[in-house]
Structures are given as structure tokens and as C-alpha cells.
C-alpha positions as CSV (number, residue, x, y, z in Angstrom):
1,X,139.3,182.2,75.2
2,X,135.9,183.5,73.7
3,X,132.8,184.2,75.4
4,X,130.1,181.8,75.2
5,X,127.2,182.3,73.1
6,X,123.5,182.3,74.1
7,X,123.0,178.9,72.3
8,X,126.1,177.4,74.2
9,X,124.8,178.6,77.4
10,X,121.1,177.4,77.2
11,X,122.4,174.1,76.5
12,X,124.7,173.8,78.9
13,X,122.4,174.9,81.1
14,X,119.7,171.9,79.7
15,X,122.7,169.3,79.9
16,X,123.6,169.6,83.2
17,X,120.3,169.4,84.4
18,X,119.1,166.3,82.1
19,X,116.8,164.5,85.0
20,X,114.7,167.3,85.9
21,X,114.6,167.9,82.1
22,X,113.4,163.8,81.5
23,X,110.8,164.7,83.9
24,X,109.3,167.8,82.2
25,X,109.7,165.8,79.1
26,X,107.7,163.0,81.2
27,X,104.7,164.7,82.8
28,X,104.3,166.8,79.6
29,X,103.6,163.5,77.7
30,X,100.5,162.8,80.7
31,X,99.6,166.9,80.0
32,X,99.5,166.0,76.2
33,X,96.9,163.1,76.4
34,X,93.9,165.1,76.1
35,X,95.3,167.2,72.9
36,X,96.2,163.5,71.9
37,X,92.8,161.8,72.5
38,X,90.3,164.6,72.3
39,X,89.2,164.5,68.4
40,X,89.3,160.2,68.5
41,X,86.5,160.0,71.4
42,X,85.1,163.2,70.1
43,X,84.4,161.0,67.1
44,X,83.5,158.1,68.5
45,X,80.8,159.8,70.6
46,X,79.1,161.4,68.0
47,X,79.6,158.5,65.0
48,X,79.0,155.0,67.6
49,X,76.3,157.1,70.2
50,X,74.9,160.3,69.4
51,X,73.6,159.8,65.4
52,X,73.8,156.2,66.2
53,X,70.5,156.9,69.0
54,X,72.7,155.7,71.5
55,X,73.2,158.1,74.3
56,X,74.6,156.5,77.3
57,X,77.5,155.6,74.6
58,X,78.1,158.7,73.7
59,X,78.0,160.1,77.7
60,X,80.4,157.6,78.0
61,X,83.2,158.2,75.7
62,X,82.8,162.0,76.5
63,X,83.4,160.6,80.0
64,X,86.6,159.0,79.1
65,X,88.1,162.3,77.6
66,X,86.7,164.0,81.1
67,X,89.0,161.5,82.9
68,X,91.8,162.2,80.4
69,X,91.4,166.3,80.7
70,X,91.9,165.7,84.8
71,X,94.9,163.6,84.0
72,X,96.7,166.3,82.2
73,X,95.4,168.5,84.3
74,X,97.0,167.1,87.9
75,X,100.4,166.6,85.3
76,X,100.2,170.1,84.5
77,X,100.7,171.0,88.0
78,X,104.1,168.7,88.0
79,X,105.6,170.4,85.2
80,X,105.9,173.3,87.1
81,X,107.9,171.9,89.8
82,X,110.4,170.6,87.5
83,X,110.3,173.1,85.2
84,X,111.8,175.3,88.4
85,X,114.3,172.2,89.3
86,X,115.5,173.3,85.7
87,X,115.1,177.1,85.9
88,X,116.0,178.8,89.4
89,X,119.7,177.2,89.0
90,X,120.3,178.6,85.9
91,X,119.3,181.8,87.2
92,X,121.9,181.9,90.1
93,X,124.7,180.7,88.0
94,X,123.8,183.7,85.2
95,X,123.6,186.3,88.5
96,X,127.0,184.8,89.9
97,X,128.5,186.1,86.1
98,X,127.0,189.1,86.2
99,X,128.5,189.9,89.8
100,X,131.6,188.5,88.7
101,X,132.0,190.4,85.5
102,X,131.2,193.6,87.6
103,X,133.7,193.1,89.8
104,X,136.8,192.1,87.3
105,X,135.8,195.1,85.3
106,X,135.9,197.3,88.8
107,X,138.8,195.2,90.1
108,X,141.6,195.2,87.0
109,X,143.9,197.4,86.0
110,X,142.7,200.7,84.1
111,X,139.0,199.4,85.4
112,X,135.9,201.4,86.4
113,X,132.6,200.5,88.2
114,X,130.1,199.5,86.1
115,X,127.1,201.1,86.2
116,X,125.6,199.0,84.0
117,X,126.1,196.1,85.9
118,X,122.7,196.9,88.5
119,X,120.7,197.1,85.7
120,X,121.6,193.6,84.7
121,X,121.6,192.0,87.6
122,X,118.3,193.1,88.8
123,X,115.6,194.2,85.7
124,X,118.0,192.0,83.6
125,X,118.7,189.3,85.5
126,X,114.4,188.9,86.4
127,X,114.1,189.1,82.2
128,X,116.4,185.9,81.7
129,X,114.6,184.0,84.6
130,X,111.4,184.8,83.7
131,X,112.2,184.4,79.7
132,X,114.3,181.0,80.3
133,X,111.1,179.6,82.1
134,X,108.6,180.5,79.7
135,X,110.7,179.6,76.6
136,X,110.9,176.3,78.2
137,X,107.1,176.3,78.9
138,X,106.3,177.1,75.1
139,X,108.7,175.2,73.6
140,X,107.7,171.9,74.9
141,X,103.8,172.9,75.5
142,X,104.1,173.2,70.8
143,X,106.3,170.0,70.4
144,X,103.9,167.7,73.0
145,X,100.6,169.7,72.2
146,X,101.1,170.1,68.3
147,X,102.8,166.7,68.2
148,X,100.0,164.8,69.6
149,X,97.2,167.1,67.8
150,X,98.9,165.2,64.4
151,X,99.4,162.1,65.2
152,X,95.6,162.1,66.5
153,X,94.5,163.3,63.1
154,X,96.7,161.0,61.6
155,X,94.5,158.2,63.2
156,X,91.3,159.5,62.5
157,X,92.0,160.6,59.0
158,X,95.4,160.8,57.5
159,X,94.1,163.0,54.4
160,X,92.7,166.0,57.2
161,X,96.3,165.8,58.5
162,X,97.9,166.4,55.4
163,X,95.6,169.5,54.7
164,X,96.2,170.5,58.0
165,X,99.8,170.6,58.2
166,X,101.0,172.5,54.9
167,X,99.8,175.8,56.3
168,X,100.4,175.0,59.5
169,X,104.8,174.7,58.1
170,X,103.5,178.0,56.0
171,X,103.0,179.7,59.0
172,X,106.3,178.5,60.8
173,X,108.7,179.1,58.2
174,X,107.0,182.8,58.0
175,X,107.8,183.0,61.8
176,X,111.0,181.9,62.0
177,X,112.0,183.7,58.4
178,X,111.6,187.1,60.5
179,X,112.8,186.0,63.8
180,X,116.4,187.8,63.1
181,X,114.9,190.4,62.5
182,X,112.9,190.7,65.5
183,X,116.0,189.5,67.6
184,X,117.7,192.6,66.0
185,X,115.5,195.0,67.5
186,X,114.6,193.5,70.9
187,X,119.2,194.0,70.8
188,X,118.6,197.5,70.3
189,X,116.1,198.2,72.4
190,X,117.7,196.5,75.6
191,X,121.0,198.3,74.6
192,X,119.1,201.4,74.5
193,X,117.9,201.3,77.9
194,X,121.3,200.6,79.2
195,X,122.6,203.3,77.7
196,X,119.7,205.3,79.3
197,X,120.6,203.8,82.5
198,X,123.9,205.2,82.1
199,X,123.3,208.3,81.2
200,X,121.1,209.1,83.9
201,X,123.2,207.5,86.5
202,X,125.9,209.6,85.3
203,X,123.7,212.7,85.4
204,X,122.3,212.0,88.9
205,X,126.0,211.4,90.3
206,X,127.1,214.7,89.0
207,X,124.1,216.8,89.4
208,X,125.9,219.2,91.8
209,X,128.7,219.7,88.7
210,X,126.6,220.2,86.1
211,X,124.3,222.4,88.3
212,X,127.3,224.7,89.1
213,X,128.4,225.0,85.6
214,X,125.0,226.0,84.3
215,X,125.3,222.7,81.9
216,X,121.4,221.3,83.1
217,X,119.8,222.0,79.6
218,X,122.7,220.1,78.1
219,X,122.4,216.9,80.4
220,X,119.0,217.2,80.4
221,X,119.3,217.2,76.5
222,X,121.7,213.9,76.3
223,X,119.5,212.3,78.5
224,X,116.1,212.6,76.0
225,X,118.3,212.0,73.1
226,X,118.6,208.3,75.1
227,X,114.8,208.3,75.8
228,X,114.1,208.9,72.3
229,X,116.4,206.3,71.2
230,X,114.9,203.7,73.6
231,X,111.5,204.4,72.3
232,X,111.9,204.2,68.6
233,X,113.1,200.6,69.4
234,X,109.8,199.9,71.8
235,X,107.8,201.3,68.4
236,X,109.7,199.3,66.2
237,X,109.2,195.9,68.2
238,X,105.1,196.8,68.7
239,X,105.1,196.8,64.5
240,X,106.7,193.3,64.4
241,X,104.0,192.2,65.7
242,X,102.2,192.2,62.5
243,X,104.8,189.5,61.4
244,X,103.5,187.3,64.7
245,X,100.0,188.1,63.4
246,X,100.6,187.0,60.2
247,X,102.1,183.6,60.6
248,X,99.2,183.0,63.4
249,X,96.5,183.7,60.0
250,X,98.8,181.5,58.0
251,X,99.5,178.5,59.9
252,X,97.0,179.0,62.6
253,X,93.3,179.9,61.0
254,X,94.1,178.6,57.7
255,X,94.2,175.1,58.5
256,X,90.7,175.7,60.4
257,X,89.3,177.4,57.0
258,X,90.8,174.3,54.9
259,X,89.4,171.7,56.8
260,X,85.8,173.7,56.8
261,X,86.4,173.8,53.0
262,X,86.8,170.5,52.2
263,X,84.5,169.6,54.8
264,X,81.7,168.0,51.7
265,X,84.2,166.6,49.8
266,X,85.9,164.8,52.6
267,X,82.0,163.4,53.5
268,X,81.9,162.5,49.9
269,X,84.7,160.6,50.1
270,X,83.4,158.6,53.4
271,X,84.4,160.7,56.2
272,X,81.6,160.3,59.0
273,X,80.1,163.6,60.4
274,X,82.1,162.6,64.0
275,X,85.3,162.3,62.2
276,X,84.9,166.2,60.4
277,X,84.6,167.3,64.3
278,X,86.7,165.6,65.7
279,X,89.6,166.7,63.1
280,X,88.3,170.0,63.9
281,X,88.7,170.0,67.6
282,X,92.3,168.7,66.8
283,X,92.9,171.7,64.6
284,X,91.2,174.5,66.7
285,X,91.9,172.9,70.2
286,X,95.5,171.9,69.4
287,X,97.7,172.8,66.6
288,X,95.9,176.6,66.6
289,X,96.7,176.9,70.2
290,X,99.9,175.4,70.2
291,X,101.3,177.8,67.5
292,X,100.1,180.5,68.9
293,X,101.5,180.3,72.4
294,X,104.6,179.2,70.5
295,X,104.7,182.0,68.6
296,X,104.0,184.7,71.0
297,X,106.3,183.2,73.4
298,X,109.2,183.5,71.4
299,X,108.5,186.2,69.4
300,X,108.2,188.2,72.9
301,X,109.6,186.1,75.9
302,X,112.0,184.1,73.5
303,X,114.2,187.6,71.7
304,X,114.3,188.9,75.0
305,X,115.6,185.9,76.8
306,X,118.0,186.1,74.0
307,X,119.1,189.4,73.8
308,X,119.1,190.4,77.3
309,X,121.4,186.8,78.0
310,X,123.4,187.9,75.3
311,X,124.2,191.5,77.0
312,X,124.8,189.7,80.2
313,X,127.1,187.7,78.9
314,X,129.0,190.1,76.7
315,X,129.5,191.8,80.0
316,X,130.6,189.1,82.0
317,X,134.5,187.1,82.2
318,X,135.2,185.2,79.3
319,X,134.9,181.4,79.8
320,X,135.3,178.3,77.6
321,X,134.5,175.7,79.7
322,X,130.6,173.8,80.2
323,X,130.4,176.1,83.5
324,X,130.8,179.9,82.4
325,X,129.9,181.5,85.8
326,X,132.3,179.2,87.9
327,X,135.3,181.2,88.4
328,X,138.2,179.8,87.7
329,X,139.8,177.8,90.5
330,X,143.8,178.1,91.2
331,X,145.6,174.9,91.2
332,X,148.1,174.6,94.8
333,X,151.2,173.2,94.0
334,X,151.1,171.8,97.0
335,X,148.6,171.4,100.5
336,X,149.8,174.2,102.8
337,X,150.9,173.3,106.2
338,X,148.9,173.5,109.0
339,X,151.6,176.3,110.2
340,X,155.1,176.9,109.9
341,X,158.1,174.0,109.2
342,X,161.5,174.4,109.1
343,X,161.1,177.8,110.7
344,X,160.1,179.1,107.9
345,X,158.3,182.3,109.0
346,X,154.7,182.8,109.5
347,X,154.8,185.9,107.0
348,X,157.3,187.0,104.2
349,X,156.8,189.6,102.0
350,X,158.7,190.5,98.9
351,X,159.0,193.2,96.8
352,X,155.3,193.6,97.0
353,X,154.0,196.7,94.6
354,X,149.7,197.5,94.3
355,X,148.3,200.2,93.4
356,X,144.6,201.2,92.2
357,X,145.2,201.4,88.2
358,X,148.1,201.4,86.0
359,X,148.7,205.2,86.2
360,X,147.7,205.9,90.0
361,X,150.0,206.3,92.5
362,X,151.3,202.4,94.4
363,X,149.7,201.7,97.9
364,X,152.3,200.0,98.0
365,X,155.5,199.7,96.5
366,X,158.7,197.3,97.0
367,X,157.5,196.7,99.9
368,X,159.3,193.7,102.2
369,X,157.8,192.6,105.7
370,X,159.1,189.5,107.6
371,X,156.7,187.9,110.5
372,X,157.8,185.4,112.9
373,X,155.8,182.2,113.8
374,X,153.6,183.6,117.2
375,X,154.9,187.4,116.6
376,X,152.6,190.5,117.3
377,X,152.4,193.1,115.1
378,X,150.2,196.5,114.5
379,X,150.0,198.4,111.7
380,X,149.0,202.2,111.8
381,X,149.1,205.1,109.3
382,X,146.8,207.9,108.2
383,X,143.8,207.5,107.0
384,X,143.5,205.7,103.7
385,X,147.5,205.0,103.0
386,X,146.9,201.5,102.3
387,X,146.7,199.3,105.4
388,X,143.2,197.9,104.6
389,X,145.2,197.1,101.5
390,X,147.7,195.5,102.5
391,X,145.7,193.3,105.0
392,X,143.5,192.0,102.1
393,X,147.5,191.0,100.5
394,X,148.4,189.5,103.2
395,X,145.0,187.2,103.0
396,X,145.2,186.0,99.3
397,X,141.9,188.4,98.7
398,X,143.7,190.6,96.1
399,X,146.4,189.9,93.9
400,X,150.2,192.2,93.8
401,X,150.9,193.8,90.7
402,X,154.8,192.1,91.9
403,X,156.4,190.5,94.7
404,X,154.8,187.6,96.4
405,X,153.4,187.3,99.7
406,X,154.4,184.1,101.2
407,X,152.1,182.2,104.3
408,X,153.8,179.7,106.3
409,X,157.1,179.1,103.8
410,X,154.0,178.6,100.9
411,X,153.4,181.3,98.3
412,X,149.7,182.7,98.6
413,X,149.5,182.8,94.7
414,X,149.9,179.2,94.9
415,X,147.1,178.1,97.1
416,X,143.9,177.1,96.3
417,X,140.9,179.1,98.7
418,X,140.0,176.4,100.5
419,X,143.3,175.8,101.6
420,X,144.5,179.6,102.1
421,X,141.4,179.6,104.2
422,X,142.8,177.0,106.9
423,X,146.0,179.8,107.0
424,X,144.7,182.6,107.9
425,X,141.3,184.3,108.9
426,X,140.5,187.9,108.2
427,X,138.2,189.9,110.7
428,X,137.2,193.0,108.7
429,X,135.8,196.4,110.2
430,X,132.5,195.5,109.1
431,X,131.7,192.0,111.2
432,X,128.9,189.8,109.3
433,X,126.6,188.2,111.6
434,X,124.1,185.7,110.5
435,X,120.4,184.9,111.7
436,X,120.9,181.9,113.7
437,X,121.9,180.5,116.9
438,X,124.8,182.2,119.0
439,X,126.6,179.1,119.0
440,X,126.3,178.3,115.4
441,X,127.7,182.1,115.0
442,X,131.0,181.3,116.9
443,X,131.5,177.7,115.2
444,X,131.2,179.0,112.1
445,X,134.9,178.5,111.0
446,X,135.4,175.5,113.4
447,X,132.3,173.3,113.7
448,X,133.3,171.1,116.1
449,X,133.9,173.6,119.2
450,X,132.1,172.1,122.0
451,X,129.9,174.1,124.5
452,X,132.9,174.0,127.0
453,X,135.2,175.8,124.6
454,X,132.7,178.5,123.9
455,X,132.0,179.1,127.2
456,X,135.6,179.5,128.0
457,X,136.1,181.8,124.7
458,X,133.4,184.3,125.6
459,X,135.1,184.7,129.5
460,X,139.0,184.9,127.5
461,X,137.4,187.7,125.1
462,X,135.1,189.6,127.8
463,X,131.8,188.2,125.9
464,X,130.4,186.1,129.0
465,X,127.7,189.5,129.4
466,X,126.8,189.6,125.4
467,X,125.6,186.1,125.6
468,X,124.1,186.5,128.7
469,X,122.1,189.4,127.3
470,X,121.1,187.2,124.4
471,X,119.9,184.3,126.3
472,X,123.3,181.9,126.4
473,X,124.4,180.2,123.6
474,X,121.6,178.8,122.1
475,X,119.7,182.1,121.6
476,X,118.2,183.0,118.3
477,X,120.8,186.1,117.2
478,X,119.5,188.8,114.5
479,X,122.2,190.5,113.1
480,X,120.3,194.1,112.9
481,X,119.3,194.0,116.9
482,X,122.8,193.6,118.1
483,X,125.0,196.7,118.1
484,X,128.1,197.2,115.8
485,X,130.6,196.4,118.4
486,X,128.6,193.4,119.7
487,X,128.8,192.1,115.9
488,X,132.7,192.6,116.1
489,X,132.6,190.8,119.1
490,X,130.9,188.0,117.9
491,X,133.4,187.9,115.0
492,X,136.3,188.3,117.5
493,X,135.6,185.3,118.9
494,X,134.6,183.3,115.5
495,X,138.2,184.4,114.5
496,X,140.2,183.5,117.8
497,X,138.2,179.8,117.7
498,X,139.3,179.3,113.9
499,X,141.8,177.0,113.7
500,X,144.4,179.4,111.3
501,X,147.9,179.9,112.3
502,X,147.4,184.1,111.5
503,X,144.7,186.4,112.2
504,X,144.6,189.5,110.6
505,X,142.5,192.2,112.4
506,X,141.7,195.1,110.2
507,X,140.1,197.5,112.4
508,X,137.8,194.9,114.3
509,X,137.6,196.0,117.2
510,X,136.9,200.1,116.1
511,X,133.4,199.6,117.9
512,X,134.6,198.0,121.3
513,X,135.1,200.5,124.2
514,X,139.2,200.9,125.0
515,X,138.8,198.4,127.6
516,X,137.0,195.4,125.8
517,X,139.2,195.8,123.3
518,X,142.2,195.5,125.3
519,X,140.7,192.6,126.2
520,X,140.1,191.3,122.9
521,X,143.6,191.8,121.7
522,X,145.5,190.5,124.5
523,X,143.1,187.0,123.9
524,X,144.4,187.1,120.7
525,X,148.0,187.7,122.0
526,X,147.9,184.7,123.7
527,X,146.7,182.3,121.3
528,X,148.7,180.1,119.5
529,X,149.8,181.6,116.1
530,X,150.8,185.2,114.9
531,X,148.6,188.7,115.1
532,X,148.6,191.7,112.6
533,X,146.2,194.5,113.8
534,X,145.1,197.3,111.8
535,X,145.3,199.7,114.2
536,X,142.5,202.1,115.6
537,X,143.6,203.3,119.0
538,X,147.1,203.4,120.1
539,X,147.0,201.3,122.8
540,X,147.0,198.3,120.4
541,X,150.1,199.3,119.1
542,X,151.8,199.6,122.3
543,X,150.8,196.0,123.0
544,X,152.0,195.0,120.1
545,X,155.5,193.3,120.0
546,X,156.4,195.3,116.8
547,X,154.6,198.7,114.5
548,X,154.2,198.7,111.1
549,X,153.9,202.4,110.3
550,X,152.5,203.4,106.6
551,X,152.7,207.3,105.6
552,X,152.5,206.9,102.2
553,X,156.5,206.9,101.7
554,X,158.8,204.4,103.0
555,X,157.0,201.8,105.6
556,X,159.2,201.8,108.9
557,X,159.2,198.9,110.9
558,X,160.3,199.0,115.2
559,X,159.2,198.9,118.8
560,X,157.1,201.8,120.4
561,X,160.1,203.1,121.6
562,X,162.2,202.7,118.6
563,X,159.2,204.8,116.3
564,X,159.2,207.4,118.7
565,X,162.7,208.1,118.2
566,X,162.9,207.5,114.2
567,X,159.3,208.1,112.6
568,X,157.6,211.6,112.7
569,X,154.5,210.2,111.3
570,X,154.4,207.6,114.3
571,X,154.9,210.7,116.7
572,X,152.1,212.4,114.8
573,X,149.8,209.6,115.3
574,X,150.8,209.1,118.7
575,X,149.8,212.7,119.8
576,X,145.9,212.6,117.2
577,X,145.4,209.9,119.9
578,X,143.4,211.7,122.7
579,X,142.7,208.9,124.8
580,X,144.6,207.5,127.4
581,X,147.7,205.4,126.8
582,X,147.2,201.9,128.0
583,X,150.8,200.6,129.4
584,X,152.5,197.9,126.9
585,X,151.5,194.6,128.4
586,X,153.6,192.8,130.6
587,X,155.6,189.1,130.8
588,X,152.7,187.5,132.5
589,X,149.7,188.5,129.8
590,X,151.8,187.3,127.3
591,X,150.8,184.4,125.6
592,X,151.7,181.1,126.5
């Protein structure tokens, strides 16, 4: 696969969108009828009223182009609301590569963060919409504006178009002979302030290193060597502008000076006096105009839409299909179950190895885990051995470097998202919250919940004072006046309503107090389905049917009482844990 090309891209981006293209194409033919009509009435009210001694004839046809100037004026108004049908799409499909080319290049194998990749998305990203929009603008403003100036002089005198439009070609093939050129510089000068970018971002993040060694007039040196570089290239692209200026006097002014030229010999030859100015309007009031936003508009917005689309893309995933910033989807083999069949188990791990890059250490490796259908389990270990890992395994949202992790008897590899997301539901430490209603918060992963269900959730997960607080369930919630345990809680109870077989909770409850979260879990405990809970106190591993303990060396897998007698690290954990030891739960909480 290659990566698409800027040209690809812009027309893909054009094609898709053909309607709201027709209708910029349509409302810039109403915004061209005055550049169309302007020189013929201009004529006719000079030749057939004003030397003619007839006044009100002449008021009258300068009337006519009045009406026709309001025309294209209310039209203008309409190509801007399809021009941003066209634009503000493109914009989010070119932002969704840049994120996703960011996070591949963080995410693979022997990867790093980009640092780059803010810079695009934000200064860059702004460029490109802003570019795309205006290239659009200028583009169609010279082929309508231009197009109708000539056929209007073709209708008032075919010989004035002729002399018009040699220089006005002169003056384009100048342009576009040193457009290359110009794109070759605008390319260095965005690619030098990315490498400034970097540089500095690399400075800043190490400042306390190179402070230490004594190495500041040496950063600081690398850094201005970048600076420099970025503004040779902003020097070198304020000189091209001479080329602009040039093909503006070639194919802009000359054409005026022509027509004023053979202004006697065209009267000689039977041109009326209102046919000389109206050509001249034509000439001065469209084609000069026309060429000159077209050329300033690519020479300026144009290379830069071009070469700041080209660095995006160069960073972004490789595509060959019509959508380049659609990632690609995974094709099931099959629709998952709704939950386990033919007892196949709710979870089955084999041989699973990840680690962070090709050279560092494996979070995980060989690694084996069975889970029943309805079984219980916690997972605890130190501090950053790998059990946030192995939670976003489990749900499909990162892929093993070997062995396969296998949901319901089907291989999560396998499944499309849509589907892996009716398996399971992951409640991370951080709970998202949206602006909304309370109740539209809690359906969010099963719609049709009715009031009655929600109202028995929030009693089963100790929430009934939350929403009270609130206002009930149809209170407006804002995510940043609620607390960080309320949002957990709100995404506790989100999770228990979803309608997924397994819930993995991955330190969700880290907020909630040792008795709401008792609370919490043992809800989840009873609901139909299997439980794996990252671990924060260690009263959720005693109410857990089995512990998973990580150390960083083999994973051990037992009862409370069976990890106190076999794993050091469990017996570790167990005495960090300062607070009180809530009793394992007994036959009659469990679930039903």
C-alpha cells in the first residue's frame, strides 16, 4: 500500500461530496451574472441612452445591472454555506488521520510519541481547513468570474476578446510555470518549523538535563540553527512574490493597456464609444480581478494547503482506498454470541505475550487465564506490572504480540468493534461523563432502560443520594461539577445496565469510599455474567471468587486463602493494605 497523494485526496474529498459541490457550482453561476452582464448593459446605456439624449433609457439599463449586482449578491451569501457543507468534513476526516497516524507511530512496535503530531493537528490542521476553503473559493470565483468576463466580451466584440485573452494565457502560464517552485519552498518552510517544533519540545522536556550538565549554550545553539533555517525559507517565499507580481502585470494590466491602445483603431473599425467601456469594465472589473485573487490565492493559500496536506499525510497510516482516514475495519468470521454456548468459557487466554517495544521487558508473557461463565475474579499486583494491560487484552483494545484471547468460545482478533462491544464493557479509572441528562448518562450503552430500571439500578449500586443530589434523573449533569467518585459511579451503573456478558473493572471504583464500593462490587457480583476487577483495596479481592496476582514474574492464580499460603507478593500486598479487611461475602449476597 502507498500513501495517498495530495491530488488523490482533494478529489476524493470533492467526489464524495458531489451535491454540495453542484450547488456551489450552482449559486456561483447566479454570483457570476453581474461579471457576465456588466460590460453588455454598460454599453447599451451609454450607445441606446446617454449619447443617444435619452436618459431615462440609460437609468434604466444601469437599473437592470443594479438588480443583477443584488442577485449575485444574495447568491454570494449561499456559496458560503455550501462551500462549508464541502469543507468542515474534509477537515475532520484529515484531523481523524492525523490522530490516527500519532497513535500507530506511539502504539507499534519500536514506536515513540510524536511530537510532531500537535503541531499538525492544531496550527496544521487550521492551515488545511482554512487553505481547502479558500482554494475552493478562488478556484471557482476565476473559472465563473473570468469565464463569464469572456463570453461577455465575446458578445459585445469578439476582436476586444481576442486582444484581451493572449496576455491574459501570458500571464497564467508565467504563474503556473513557477508554481513548483514556490510549492518547493512553502515544503521547506513548513518542514522547518516542525523541526523547530521539535527541537524546542525536546529542549523544554529536558531542560532540567541539559541544565545539570552545563549543555544550555549548546541547546540553545541547535535551537537557533532551526530558527535560522525556518526564516531563510519565510525570506525565500516573500521574494516569490515578485513571480505573483509579474504574471498579475502580464496577464492582469496588460490586457487593460491593450484594449486602451487599440482603443482608435477599434472606433475606426466601427466600435461605438459604449462598446470600448463596456469591454473595459469586462477587463478591469472581471478578468483583472479574477486573476488576481486566483493568483494570490494559490500562490499563498493554495502551496500551503498543499504542502502542509502533504506533511500530514506523509505522517499519517498508509491507505489505498477512496477513504484514507477510515481505519481499517476487521472482518468477524462470525457474529459473537450473546454469551457463552456449549460451555465454552466466558474467558480463555493463551499463551498471551505484550510488552512495550520489541526490546523491553513483556508485561506479559505466556501468559494462560481461564474464566468461567458468571465467575468473579480480582486482579492485584504492584504498581505498574501490567494489569491495566492486561484489562485493555482482555477487551480487544490492544492487540498480543502472541497468543489469543478468546470471549465467549470466539477469538477477540476475530471480531469486528461493534460486535466485541456487545461482549464486554470496560469501566476505566478515569470515568467519562457527558453534558446531558442523568438518565441519558446511564442509558448510554443500553437505550432502552426504562425509568423503572434505573431507579432500581441506582438503590442496587448505593446511587439513590447522587441522583437525589442532582435533581432525579432528568437533571442536567456537567461532568466537571460532579466529583471523581460520583463520575465512577455514574459509570458503574452505565456498565452494570450494559447488556455484555463481562465487565472488566480497571480500578473504577478507586474514588468510592470502602463502603460504596463494597456496594458497587457486590451489584456487580450479582448480575448475570462474569467480573474481573482491577483491584484497589483489598477488600475486593476477598470478595472475589478467585485472585489474579501479577509481580512481574509468574502470575499465580487461587483463593484468598490459597495466596496467602503460596504467593509472597499477595502477603505483601495484603499487609501495604492499611484499611480494614471487609469479611469475604457470604452465600446470600451472592448473585443469583
Amino acid at each position: 500500500m502507498s500513501r495517498p497523494s495530495v491530488r488523490r485526496v482533494t478529489w476524493w474529498a470533492l467526489r464524495a461530496r458531489r451535491r454540495d459541490l453542484a450547488r456551489l457550482c450552482g449559486w456561483s453561476l447566479v454570483e457570476a451574472l453581474p461579471a457576465l452582464l456588466a460590460g453588455l448593459l454598460v454599453a447599451r446605456a451609454v450607445d441606446q441612452g446617454f449619447l443617444a439624449g435619452r436618459l431615462l433609457t440609460g437609468l434604466a439599463w444601469l437599473a437592470v445591472l443594479a438588480v443583477t449586482v443584488l442577485v449575485g449578491a444574495a447568491a454570494t451569501g449561499r456559496t458560503y454555506r455550501s462551500l462549508g457543507a464541502v469543507v468542515e468534513p474534509f477537515r475532520d476526516e484529515v484531523a481523524a488521520r492525523v490522530v490516527g497516524g500519532a497513535l500507530c507511530e506511539a502504539t507499534r512496535a519500536g514506536g515513540r510519541p510524536d511530537s510532531a503530531a500537535v503541531t499538525r493537528l492544531t496550527h496544521q490542521m487550521e492551515i488545511v481547513r482554512d487553505t481547502f476553503a479558500g482554494l475552493l473559493m478562488v478556484t471557482r470565483g476565476f473559472l465563473f468570474s473570468a469565464g463569464a468576463a469572456l463570453l461577455g466580451l465575446l458578445a459585445l466584440a469578439p476582436v476586444v476578446a481576442a486582444l484581451a485573452a493572449a496576455p491574459l494565457l501570458a500571464g497564467l502560464v508565467v504563474f503556473l510555470a513557477a508554481l513548483p517552485a514556490m510549492a518547493g519552498h512553502q515544503r521547506a518552510y513548513v518542514r522547518a518549523g516542525e523541526q523547530l517544533g521539535q527541537s524546542a519540545s525536546v529542549a523544554l522536556a529536558g531542560h532540567r538535563d541539559v541544565v545539570a550538565c552545563g549543555a544550555q549554550a549548546r541547546v540553545t545553539s541547535d535551537v537557533e540553527l532551526w530558527v535560522s533555517a525556518q526564516a531563510a525559507a519565510e525570506r525565500t517565499l516573500a521574494r516569490m512574490a515578485v513571480i505573483r507580481s509579474l504574471s498579475l502585470g502580464i496577464g492582469g494590466w496588460l490586457p487593460l493597456v491593450v484594449v486602451l491602445s487599440a482603443a482608435p483603431w477599434l472606433v475606426e473599425r466601427g466600435l461605438t464609444a459604449g462598446a470600448v467601456l463596456g469591454a473595459l469594465i469586462y477587463v478591469s472589473t472581471g478578468l483583472q480581478p479574477a486573476l488576481h485573487t486566483l493568483v494570490q490565492g494559490l500562490g499563498g493559500g493554495g502551496l500551503r494547503y498543499a504542502v502542509t496536506l502533504e506533511n500530514i499525510l506523509r505522517a499519517g497510516p498508509v491507505s489505498d482506498g477512496p477513504h484514507p482516514t477510515a481505519p481499517a475495519a476487521r472482518t468477524p468470521r462470525a457474529r459473537p454470541p450473546a454469551g457463552p454456548v456449549d460451555g465454552s468459557p466466558a474467558v480463555e487466554v493463551r499463551g498471551l505475550t505484550f510488552g512495550y517495544g520489541p526490546r523491553a521487558r513483556p508485561v506479559l508473557e505466556n501468559f494462560s487465564l481461564t474464566l468461567a461463565d458468571g465467575e468473579h475474579l480480582a486482579v492485584v499486583g504492584p504498581s505498574g506490572v501490567g494489569k491495566s494491560t492486561l484489562a485493555a487484552l482482555l477487551a480487544g483494545l490492544v492487540p498480543p504480540q502472541a497468543g489469543t484471547v478468546h470471549l465467549a468460545g470466539v477469538t477477540v482478533a476475530d471480531v469486528a468493534p461493534a460486535d466485541l462491544a456487545r461482549m464486554r464493557v470496560l469501566v476505566p479509572q478515569e470515568a467519562y461523563v457527558f453534558t446531558g441528562s442523568l438518565a441519558d448518562n446511564l442509558r448510554y450503552l443500553r437505550p432502552e432502560a426504562d425509568g423503572d430500571l434505573l431507579e432500581v439500578t441506582l438503590a442496587a449500586l448505593g446511587a439513590r443520594p447522587l441522583a437525589t443530589r442532582l435533581g432525579g434523573l432528568d437533571a442536567r449533569v456537567v461532568p466537571a461539577v460532579l466529583s471523581a467518585g460520583e463520575r465512577q459511579l455514574v459509570a458503574a451503573i452505565r456498565a452494570w445496565l450494559a447488556p455484555a456478558p463481562l465487565v472488566v473493572l480497571d480500578e473504577a471504583t478507586c474514588h468510592l469510599d470502602p463502603v460504596l464500593e463494597a456496594t458497587v462490587e457486590n451489584a456487580f457480583a450479582r448480575r448475570a455474567g462474569s467480573l474481573v476487577v482491577i483491584a484497589h483495596r483489598i477488600s475486593s479481592a476477598l470478595r472475589a471468587d478467585r485472585v489474579l496476582v501479577l509481580d512481574g514474574d509468574e502470575p499465580v492464580v487461587g483463593t484468598h486463602e490459597q495466596l496467602m499460603a503460596r504467593s509472597a507478593t499477595y502477603r505483601a500486598l495484603v499487609g501495604c493494605w492499611d484499611e480494614p479487611v471487609a469479611l469475604p461475602r457470604t452465600a446470600a449476597t451472592r448473585r443469583s
